[in-house]
C-alpha positions in Angstrom: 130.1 26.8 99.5 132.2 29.7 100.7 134.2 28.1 102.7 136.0 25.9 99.5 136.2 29.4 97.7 138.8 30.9 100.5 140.8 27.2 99.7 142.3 29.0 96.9 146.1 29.6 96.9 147.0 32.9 94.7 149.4 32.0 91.8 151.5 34.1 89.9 152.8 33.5 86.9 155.1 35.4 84.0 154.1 34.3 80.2 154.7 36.4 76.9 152.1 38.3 75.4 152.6 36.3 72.2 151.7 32.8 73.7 148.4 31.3 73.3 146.3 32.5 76.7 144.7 29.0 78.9 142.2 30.5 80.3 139.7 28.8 78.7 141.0 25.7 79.1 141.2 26.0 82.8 137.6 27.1 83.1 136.8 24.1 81.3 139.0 21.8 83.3 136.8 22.7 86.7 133.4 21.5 87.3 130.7 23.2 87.1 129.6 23.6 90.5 133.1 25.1 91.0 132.6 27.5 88.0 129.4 28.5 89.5 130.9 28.9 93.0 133.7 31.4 91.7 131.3 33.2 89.2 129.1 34.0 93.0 132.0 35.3 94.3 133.0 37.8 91.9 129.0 38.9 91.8 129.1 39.5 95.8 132.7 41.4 95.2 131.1 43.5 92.4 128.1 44.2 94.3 130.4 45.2 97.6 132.9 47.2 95.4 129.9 49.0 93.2 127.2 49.6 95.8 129.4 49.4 98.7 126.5 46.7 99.7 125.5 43.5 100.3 123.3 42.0 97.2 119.5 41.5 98.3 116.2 42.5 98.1 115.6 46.4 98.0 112.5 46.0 100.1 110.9 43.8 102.9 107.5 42.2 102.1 105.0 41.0 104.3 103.0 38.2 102.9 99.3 37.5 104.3 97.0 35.3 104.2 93.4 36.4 103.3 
């Protein structure tokens, strides 16, 4: 799943604050395993940026059978 997110060329583009944004539009022109893809990768960048940390479990736990 990563591997298709670093696919992505960065574009550029100059538009007017007075037109209509597409944002939406795009996001609804994607699929939705795409969507969810990209919406991972800006969690894991939050997480690194914020907590300066990998996302994951605060603590190990041992399960056992009694």
């Amino acid at each position: 799943m990563e591997s298709k997110l670093h696919n992505i060329q960065p574009v550029v583009t100059f538009t007017s604050l007075s037109k209509p944004k597409r944002d939406f539009a795009y996001w609804q022109s994607q699929t939705p395993q795409f969507r969810l893809a990209t919406l991972e990768q800006i969690r894991q960048e939050y997480h690194r940026w914020r907590y300066n940390a990998q996302p994951g479990f605060q603590r190990v736990y041992t399960i056992i059978k009694r």
